[in-house]
PyMOL Python script that loads the backbone (N, CA, C, O; Angstrom):
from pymol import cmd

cmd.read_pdbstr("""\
ATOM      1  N   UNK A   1     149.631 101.546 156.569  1.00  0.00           N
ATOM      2  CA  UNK A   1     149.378 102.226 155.321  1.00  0.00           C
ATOM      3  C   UNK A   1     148.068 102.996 155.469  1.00  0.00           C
ATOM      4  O   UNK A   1     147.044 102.328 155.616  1.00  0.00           O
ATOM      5  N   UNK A   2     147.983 104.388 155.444  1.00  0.00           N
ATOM      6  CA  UNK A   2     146.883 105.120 155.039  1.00  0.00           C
ATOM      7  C   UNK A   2     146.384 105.348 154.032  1.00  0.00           C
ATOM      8  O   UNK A   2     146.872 106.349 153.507  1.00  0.00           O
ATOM      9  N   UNK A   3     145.384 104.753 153.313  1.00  0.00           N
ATOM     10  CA  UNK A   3     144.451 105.141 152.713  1.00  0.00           C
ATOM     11  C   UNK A   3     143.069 105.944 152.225  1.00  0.00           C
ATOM     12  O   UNK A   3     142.017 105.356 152.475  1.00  0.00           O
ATOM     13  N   UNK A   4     142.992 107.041 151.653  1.00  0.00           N
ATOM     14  CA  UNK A   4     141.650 107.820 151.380  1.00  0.00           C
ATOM     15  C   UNK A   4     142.090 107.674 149.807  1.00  0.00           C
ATOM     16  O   UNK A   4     142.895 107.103 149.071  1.00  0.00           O
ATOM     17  N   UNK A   5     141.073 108.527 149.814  1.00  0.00           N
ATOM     18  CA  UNK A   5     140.002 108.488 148.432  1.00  0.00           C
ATOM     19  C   UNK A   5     139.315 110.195 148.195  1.00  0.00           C
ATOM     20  O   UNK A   5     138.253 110.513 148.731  1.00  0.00           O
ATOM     21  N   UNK A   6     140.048 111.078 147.397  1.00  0.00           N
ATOM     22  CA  UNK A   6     139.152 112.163 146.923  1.00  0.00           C
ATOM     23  C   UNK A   6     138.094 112.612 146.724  1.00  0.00           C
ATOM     24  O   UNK A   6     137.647 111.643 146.109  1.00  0.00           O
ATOM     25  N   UNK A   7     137.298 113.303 146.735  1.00  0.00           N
ATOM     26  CA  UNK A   7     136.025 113.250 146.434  1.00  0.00           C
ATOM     27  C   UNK A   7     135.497 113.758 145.038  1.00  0.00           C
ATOM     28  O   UNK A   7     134.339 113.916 144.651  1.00  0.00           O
ATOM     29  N   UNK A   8     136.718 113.968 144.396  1.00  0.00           N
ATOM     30  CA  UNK A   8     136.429 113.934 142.489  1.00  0.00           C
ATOM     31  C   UNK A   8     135.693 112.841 142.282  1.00  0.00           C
ATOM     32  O   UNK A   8     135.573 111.787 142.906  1.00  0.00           O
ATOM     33  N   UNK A   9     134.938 113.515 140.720  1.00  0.00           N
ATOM     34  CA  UNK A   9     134.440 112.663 140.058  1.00  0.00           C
ATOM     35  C   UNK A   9     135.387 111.550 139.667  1.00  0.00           C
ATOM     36  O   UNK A   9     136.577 111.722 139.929  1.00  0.00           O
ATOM     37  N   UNK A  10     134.908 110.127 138.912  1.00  0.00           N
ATOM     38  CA  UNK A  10     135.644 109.292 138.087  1.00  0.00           C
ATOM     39  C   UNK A  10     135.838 110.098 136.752  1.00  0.00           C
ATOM     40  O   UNK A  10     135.286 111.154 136.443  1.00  0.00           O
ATOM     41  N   UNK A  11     136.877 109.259 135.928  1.00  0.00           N
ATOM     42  CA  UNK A  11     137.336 109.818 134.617  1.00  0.00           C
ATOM     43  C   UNK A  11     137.118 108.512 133.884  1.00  0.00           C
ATOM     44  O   UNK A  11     137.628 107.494 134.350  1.00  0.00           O
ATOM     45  N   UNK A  12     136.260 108.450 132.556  1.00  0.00           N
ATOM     46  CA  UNK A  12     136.241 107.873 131.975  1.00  0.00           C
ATOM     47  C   UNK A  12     137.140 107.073 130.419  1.00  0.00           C
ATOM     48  O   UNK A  12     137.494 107.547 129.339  1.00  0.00           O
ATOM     49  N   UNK A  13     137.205 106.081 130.858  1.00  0.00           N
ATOM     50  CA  UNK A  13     138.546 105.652 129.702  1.00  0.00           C
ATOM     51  C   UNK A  13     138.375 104.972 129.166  1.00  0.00           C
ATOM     52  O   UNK A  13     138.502 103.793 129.499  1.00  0.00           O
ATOM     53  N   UNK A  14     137.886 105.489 127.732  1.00  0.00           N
ATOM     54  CA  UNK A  14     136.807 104.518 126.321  1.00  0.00           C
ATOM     55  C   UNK A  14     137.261 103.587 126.069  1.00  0.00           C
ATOM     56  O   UNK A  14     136.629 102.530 126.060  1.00  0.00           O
ATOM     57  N   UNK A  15     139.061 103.734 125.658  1.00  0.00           N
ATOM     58  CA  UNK A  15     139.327 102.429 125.004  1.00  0.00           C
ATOM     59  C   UNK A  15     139.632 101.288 126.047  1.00  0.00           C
ATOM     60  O   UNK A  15     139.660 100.120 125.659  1.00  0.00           O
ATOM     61  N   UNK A  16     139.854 101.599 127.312  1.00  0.00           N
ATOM     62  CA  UNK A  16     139.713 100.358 128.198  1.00  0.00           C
ATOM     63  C   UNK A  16     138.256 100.212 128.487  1.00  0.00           C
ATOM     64  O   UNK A  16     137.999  99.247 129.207  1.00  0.00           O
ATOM     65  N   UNK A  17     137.615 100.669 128.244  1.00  0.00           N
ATOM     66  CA  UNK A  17     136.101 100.463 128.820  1.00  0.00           C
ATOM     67  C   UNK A  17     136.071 100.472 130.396  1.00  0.00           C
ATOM     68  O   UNK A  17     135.634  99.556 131.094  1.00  0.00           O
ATOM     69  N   UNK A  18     136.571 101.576 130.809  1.00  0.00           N
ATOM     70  CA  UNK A  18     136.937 101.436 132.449  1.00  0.00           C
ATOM     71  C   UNK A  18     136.576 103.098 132.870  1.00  0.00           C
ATOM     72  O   UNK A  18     136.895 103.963 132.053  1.00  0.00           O
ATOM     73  N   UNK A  19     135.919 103.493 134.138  1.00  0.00           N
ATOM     74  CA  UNK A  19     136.503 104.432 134.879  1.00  0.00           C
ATOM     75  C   UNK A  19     137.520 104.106 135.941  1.00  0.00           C
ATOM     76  O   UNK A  19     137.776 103.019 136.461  1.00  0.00           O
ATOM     77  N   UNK A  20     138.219 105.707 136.211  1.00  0.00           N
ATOM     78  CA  UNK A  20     139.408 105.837 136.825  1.00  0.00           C
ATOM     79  C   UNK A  20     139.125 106.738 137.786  1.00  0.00           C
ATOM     80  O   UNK A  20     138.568 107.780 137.442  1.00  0.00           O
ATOM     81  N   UNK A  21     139.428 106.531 139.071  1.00  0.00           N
ATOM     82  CA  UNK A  21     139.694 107.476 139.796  1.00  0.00           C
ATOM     83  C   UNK A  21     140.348 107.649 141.024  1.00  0.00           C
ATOM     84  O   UNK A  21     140.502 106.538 141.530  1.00  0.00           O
ATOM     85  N   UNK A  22     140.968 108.865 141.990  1.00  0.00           N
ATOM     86  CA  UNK A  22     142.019 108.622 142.231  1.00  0.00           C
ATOM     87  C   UNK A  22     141.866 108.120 143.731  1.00  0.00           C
ATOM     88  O   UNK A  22     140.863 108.235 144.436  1.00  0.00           O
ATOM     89  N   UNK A  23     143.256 107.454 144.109  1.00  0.00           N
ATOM     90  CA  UNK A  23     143.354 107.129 145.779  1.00  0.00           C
ATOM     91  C   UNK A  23     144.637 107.652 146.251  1.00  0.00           C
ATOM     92  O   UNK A  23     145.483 107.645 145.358  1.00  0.00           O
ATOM     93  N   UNK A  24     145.097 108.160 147.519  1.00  0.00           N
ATOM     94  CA  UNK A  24     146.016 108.759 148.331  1.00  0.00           C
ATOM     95  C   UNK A  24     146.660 107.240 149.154  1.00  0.00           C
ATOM     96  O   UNK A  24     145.801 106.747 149.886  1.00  0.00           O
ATOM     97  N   UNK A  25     147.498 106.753 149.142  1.00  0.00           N
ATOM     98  CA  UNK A  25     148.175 105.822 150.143  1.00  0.00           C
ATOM     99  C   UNK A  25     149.712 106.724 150.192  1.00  0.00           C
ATOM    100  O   UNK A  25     150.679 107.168 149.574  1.00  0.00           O
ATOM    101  N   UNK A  26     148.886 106.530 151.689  1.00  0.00           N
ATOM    102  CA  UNK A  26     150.662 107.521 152.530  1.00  0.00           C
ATOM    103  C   UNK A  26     150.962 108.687 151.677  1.00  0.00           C
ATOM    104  O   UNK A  26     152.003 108.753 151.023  1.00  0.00           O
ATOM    105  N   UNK A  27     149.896 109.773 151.677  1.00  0.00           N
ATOM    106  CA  UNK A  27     149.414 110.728 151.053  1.00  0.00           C
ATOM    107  C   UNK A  27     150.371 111.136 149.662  1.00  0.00           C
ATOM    108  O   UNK A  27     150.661 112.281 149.316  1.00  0.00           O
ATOM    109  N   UNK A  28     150.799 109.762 148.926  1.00  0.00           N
ATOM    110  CA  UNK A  28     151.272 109.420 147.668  1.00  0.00           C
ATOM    111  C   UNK A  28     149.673 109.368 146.524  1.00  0.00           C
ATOM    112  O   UNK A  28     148.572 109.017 146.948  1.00  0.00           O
ATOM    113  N   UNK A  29     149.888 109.709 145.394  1.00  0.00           N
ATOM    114  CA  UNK A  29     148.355 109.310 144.520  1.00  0.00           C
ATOM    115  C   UNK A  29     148.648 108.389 143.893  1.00  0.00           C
ATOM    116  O   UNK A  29     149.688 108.258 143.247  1.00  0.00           O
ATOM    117  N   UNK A  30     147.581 107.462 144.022  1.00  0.00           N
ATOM    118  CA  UNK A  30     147.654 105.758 143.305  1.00  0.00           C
ATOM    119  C   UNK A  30     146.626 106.182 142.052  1.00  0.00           C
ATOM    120  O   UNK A  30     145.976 107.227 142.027  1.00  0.00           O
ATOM    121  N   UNK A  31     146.623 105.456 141.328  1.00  0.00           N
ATOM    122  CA  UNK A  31     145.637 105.623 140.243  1.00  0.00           C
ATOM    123  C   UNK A  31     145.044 104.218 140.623  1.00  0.00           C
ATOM    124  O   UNK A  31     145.708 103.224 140.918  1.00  0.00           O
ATOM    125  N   UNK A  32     143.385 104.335 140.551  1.00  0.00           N
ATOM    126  CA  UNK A  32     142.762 102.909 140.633  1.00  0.00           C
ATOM    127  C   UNK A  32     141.640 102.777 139.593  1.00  0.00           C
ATOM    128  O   UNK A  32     141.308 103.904 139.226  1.00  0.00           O
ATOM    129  N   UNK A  33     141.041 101.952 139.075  1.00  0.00           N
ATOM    130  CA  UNK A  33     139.830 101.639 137.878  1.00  0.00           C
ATOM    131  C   UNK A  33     139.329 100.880 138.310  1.00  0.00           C
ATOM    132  O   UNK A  33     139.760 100.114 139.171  1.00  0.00           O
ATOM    133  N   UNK A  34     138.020 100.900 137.703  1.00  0.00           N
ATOM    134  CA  UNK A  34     137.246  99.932 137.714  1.00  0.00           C
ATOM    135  C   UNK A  34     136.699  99.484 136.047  1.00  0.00           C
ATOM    136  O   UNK A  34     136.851 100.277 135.117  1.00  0.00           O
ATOM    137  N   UNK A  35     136.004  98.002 135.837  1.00  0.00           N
ATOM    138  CA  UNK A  35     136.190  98.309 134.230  1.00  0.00           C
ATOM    139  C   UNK A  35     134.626  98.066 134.000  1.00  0.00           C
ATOM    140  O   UNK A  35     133.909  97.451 134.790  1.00  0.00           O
ATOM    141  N   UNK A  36     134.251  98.584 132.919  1.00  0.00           N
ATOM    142  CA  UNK A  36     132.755  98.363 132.782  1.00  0.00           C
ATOM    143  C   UNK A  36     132.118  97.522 132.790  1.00  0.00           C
ATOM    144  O   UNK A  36     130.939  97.657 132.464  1.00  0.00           O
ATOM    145  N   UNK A  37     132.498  96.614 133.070  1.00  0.00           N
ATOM    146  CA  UNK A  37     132.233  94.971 132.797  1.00  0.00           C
ATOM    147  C   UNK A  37     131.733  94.816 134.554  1.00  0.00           C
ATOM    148  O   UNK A  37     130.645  94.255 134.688  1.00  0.00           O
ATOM    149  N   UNK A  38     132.169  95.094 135.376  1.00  0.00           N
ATOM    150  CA  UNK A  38     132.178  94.988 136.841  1.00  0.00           C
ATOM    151  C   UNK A  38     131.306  96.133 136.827  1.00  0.00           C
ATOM    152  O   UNK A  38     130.270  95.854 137.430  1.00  0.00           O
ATOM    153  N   UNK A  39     131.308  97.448 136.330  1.00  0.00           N
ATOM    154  CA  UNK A  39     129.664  98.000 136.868  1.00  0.00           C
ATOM    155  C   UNK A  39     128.504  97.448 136.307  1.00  0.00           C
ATOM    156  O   UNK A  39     127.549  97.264 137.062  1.00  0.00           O
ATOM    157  N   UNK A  40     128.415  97.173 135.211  1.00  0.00           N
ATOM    158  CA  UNK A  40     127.661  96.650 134.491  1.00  0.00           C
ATOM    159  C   UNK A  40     126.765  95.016 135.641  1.00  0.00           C
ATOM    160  O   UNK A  40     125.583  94.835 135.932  1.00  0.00           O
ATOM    161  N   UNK A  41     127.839  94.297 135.925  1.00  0.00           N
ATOM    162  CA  UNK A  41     127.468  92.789 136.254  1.00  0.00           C
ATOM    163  C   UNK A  41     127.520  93.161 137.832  1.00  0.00           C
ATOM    164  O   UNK A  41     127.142  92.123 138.374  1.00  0.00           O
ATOM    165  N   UNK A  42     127.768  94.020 138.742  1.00  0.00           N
ATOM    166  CA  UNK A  42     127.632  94.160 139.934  1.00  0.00           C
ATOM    167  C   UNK A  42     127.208  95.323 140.516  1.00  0.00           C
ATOM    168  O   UNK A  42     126.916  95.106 141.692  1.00  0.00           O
ATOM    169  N   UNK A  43     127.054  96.428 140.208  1.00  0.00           N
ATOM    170  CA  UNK A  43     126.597  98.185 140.564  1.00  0.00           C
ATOM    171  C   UNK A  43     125.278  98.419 139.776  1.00  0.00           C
ATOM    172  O   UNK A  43     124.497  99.264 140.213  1.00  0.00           O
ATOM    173  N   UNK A  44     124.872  97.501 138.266  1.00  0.00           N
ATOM    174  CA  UNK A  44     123.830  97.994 137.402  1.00  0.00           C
ATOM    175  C   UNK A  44     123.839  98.931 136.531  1.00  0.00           C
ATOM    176  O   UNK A  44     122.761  99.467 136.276  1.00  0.00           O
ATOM    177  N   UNK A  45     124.927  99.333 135.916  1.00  0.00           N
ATOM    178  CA  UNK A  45     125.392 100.281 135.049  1.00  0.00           C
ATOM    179  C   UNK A  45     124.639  99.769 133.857  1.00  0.00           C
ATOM    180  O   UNK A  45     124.913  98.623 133.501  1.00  0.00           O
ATOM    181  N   UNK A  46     123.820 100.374 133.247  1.00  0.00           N
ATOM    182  CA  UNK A  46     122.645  99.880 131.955  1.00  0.00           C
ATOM    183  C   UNK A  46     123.322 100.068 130.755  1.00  0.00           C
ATOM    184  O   UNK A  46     122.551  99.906 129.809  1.00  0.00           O
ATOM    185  N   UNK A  47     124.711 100.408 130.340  1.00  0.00           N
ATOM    186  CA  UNK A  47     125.739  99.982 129.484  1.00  0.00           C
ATOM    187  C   UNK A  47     127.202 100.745 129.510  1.00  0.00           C
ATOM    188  O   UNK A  47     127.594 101.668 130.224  1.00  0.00           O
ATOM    189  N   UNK A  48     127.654 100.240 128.791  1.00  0.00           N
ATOM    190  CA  UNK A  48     129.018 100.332 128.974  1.00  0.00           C
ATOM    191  C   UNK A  48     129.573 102.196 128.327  1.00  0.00           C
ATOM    192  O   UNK A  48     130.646 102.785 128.190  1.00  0.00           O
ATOM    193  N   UNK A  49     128.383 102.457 128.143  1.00  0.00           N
ATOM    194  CA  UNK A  49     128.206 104.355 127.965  1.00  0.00           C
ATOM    195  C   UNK A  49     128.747 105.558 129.061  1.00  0.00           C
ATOM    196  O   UNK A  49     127.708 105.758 129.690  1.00  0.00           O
ATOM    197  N   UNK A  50     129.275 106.028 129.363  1.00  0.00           N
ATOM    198  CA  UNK A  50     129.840 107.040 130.218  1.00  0.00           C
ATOM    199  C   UNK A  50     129.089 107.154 131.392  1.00  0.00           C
ATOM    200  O   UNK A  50     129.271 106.849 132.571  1.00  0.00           O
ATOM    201  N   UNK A  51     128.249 107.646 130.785  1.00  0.00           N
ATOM    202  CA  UNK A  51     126.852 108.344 131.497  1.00  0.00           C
ATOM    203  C   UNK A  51     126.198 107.171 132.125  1.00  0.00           C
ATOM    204  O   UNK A  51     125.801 107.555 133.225  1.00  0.00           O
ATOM    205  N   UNK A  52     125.898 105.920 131.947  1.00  0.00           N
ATOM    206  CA  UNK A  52     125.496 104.913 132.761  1.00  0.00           C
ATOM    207  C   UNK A  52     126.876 104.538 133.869  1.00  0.00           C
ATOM    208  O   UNK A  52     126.669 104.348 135.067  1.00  0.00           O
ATOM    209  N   UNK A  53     128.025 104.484 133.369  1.00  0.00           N
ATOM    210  CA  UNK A  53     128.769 103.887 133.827  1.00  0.00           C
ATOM    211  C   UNK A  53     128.977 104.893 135.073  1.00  0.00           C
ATOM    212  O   UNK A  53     129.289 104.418 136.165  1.00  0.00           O
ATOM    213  N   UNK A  54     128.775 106.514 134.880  1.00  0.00           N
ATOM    214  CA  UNK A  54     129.210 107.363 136.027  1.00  0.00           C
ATOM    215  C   UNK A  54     128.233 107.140 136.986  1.00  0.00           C
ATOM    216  O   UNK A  54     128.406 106.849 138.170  1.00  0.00           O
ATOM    217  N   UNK A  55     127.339 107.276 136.469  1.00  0.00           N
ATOM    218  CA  UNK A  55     125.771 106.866 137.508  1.00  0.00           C
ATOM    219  C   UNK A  55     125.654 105.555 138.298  1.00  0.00           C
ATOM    220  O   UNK A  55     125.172 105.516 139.430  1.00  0.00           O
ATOM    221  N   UNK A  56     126.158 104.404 137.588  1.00  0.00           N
ATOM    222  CA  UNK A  56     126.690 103.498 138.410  1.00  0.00           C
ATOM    223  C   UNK A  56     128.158 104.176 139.623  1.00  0.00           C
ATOM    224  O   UNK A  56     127.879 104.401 140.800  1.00  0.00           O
ATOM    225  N   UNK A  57     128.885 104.293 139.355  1.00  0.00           N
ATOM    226  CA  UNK A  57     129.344 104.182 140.258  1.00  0.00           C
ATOM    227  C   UNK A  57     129.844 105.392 141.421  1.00  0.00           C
ATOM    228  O   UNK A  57     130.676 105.394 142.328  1.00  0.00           O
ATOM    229  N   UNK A  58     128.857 106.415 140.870  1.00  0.00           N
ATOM    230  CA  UNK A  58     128.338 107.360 142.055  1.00  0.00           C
ATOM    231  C   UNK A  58     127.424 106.628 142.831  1.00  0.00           C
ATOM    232  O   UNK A  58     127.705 106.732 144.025  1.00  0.00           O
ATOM    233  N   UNK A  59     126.381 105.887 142.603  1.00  0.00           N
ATOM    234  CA  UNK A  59     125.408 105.326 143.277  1.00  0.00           C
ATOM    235  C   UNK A  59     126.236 104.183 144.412  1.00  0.00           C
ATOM    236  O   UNK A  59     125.701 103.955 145.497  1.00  0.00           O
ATOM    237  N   UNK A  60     127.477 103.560 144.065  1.00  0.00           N
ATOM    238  CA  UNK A  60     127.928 102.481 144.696  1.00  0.00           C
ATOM    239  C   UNK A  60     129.181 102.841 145.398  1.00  0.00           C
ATOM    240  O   UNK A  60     129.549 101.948 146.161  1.00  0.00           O
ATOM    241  N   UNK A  61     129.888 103.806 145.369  1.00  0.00           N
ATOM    242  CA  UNK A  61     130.955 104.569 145.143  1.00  0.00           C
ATOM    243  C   UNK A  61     131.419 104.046 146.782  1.00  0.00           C
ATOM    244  O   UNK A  61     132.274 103.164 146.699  1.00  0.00           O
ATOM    245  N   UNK A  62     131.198 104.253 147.653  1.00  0.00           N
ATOM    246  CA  UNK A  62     131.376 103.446 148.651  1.00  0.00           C
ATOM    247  C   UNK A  62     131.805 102.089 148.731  1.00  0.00           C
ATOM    248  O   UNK A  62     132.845 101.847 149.344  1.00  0.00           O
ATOM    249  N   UNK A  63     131.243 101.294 148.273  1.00  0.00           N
ATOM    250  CA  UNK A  63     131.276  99.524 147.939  1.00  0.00           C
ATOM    251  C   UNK A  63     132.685  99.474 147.294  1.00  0.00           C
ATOM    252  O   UNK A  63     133.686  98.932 147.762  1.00  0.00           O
ATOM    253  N   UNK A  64     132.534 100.302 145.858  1.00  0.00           N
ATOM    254  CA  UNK A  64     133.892 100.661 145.469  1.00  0.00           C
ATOM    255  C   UNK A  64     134.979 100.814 145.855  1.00  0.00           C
ATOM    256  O   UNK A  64     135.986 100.114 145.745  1.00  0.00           O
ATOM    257  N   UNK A  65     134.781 101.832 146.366  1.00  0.00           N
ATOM    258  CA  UNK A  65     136.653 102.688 146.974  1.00  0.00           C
ATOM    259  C   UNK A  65     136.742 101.327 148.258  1.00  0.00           C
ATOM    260  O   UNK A  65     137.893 100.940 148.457  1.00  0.00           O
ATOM    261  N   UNK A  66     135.601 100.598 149.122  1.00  0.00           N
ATOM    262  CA  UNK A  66     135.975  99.840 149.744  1.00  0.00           C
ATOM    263  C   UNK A  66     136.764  98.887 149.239  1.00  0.00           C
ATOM    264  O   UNK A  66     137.770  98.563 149.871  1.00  0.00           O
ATOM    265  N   UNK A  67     136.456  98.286 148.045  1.00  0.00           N
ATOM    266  CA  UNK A  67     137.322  97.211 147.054  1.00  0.00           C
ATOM    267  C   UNK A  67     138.801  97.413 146.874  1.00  0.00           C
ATOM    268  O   UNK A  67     139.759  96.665 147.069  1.00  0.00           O
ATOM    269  N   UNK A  68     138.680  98.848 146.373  1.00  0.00           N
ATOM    270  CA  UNK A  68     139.664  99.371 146.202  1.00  0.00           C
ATOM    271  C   UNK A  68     140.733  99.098 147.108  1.00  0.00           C
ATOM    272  O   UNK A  68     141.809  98.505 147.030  1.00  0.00           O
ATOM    273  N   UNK A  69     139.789 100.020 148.431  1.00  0.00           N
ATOM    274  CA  UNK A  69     141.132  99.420 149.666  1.00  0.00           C
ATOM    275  C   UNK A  69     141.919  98.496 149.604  1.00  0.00           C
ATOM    276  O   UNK A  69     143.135  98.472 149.414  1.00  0.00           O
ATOM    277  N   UNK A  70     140.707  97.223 149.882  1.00  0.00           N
ATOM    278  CA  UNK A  70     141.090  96.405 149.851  1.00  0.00           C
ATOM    279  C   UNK A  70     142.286  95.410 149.212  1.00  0.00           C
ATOM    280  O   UNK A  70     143.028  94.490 149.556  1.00  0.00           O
ATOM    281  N   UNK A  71     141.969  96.197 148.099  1.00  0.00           N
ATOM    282  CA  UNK A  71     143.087  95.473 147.105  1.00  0.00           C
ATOM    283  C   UNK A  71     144.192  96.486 146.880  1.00  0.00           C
ATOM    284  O   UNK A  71     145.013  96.194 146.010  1.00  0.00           O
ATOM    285  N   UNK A  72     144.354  97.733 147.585  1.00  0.00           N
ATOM    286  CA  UNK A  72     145.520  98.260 147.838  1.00  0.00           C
ATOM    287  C   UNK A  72     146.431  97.527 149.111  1.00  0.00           C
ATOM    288  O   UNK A  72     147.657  97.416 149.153  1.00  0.00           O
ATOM    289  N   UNK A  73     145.670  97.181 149.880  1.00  0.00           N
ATOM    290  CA  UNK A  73     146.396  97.019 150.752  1.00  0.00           C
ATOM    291  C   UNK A  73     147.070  95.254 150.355  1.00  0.00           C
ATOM    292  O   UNK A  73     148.202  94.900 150.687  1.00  0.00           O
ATOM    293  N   UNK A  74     146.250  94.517 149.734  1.00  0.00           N
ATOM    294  CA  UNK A  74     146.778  93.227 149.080  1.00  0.00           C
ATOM    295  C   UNK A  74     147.908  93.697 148.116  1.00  0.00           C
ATOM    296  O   UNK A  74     148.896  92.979 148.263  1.00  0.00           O
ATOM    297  N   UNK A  75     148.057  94.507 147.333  1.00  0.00           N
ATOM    298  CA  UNK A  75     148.941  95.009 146.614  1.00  0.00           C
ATOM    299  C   UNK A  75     149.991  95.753 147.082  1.00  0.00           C
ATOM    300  O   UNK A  75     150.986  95.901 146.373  1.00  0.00           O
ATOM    301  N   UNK A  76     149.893  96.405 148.532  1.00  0.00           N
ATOM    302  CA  UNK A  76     151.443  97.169 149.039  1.00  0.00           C
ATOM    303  C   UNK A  76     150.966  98.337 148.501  1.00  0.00           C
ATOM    304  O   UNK A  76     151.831  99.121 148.892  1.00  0.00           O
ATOM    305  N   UNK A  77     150.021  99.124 147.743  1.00  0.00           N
ATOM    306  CA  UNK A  77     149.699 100.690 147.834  1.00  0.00           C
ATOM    307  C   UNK A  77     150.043 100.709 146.047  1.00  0.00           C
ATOM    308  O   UNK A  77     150.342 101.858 145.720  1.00  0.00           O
ATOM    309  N   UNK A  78     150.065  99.878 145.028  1.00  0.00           N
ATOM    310  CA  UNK A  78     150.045 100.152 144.018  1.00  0.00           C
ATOM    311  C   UNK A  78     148.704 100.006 143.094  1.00  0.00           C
ATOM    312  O   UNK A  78     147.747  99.286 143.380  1.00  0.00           O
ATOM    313  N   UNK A  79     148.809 100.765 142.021  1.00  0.00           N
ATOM    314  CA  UNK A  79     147.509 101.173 141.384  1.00  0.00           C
ATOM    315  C   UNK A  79     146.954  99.609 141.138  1.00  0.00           C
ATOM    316  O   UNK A  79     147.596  98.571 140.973  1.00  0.00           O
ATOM    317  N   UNK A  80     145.314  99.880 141.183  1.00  0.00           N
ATOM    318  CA  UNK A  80     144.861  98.951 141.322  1.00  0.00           C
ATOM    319  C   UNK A  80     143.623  98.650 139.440  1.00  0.00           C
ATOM    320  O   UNK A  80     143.078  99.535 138.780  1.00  0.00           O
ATOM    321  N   UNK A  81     143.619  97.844 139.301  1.00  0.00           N
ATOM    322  CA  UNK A  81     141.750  97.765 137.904  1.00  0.00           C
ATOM    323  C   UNK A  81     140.982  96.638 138.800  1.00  0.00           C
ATOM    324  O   UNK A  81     141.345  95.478 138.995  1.00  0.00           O
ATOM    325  N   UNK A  82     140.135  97.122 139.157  1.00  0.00           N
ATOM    326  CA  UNK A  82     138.589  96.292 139.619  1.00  0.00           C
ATOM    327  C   UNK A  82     137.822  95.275 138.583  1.00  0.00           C
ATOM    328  O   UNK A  82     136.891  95.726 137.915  1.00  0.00           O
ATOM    329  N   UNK A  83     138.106  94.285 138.489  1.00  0.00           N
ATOM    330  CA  UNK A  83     137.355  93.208 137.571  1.00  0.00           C
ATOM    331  C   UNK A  83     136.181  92.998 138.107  1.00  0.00           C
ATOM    332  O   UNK A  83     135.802  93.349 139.224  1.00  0.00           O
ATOM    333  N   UNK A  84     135.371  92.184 136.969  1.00  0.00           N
ATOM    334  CA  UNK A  84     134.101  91.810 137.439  1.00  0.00           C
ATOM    335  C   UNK A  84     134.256  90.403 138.372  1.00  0.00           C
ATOM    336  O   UNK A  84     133.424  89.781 139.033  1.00  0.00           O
ATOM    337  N   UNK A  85     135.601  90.200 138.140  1.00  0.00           N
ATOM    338  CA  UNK A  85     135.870  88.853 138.869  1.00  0.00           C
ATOM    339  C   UNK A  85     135.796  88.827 140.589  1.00  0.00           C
ATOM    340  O   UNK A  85     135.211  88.146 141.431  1.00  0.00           O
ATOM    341  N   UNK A  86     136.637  89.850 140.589  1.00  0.00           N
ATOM    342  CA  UNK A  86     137.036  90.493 142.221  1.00  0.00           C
ATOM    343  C   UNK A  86     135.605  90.634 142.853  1.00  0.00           C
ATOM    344  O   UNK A  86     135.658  90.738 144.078  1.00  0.00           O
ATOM    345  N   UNK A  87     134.497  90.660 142.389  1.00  0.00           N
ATOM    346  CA  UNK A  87     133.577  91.176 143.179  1.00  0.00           C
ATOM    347  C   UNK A  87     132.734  89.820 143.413  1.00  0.00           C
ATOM    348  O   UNK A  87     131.999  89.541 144.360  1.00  0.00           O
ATOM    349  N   UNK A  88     133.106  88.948 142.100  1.00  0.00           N
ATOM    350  CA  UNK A  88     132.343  87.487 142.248  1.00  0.00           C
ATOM    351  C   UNK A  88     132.759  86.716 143.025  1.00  0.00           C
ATOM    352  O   UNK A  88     132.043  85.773 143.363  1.00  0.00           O
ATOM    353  N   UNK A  89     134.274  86.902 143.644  1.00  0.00           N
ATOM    354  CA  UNK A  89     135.018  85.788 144.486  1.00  0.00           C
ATOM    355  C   UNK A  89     135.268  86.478 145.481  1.00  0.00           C
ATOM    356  O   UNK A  89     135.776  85.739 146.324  1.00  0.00           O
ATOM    357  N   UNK A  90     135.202  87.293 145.771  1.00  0.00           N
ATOM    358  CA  UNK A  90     136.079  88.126 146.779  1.00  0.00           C
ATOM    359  C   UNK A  90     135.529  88.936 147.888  1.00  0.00           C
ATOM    360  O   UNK A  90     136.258  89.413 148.758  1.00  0.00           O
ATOM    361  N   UNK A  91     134.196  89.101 147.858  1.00  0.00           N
ATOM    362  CA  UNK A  91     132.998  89.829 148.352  1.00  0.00           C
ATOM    363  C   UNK A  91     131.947  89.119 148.848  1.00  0.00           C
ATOM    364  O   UNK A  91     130.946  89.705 149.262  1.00  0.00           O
TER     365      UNK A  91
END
""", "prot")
cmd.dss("prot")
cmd.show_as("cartoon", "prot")
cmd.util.cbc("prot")
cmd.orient("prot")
């Protein structure tokens, strides 16, 4: 399975309290998130506000899309949400 990652910005999604952004497996587009709760408690996102939350995870964005992988490839290439959990047990 091949995996990348775009170099767009994230998209922010109020009522989940999550950014979104996209991944390529087997140059198919997955949709993946992360939720504010996990930048907040692991990247340092200073609240659950757009603008903190993008700044978090431009700053970490690497660490990220690595997670991501990761849990694409545990998943078979389907869209993935990044908990604050995944990063406490799993990392």
């Amino acid at each position: 399975m091949h995996i990348s990652f775009p170099s767009c910005a994230p998209e922010y999604c109020g009522p989940d309290l999550a950014l979104t952004f996209p991944a390529r497996v087997d140059e198919q587009p997955v949709q993946c998130a992360i939720t504010a709760e996990a930048l907040e408690d692991h990247f340092g996102a200073r609240s659950p506000r757009e603008e903190d939350l993008i700044d978090a995870f431009t700053a970490h964005r690497s660490e990220i899309e690595l997670a991501a992988q990761r849990m694409l490839n545990e998943l078979g290439g389907k869209p993935v949400l990044l908990h604050s959990g995944y990063f406490r047990f799993c990392t």
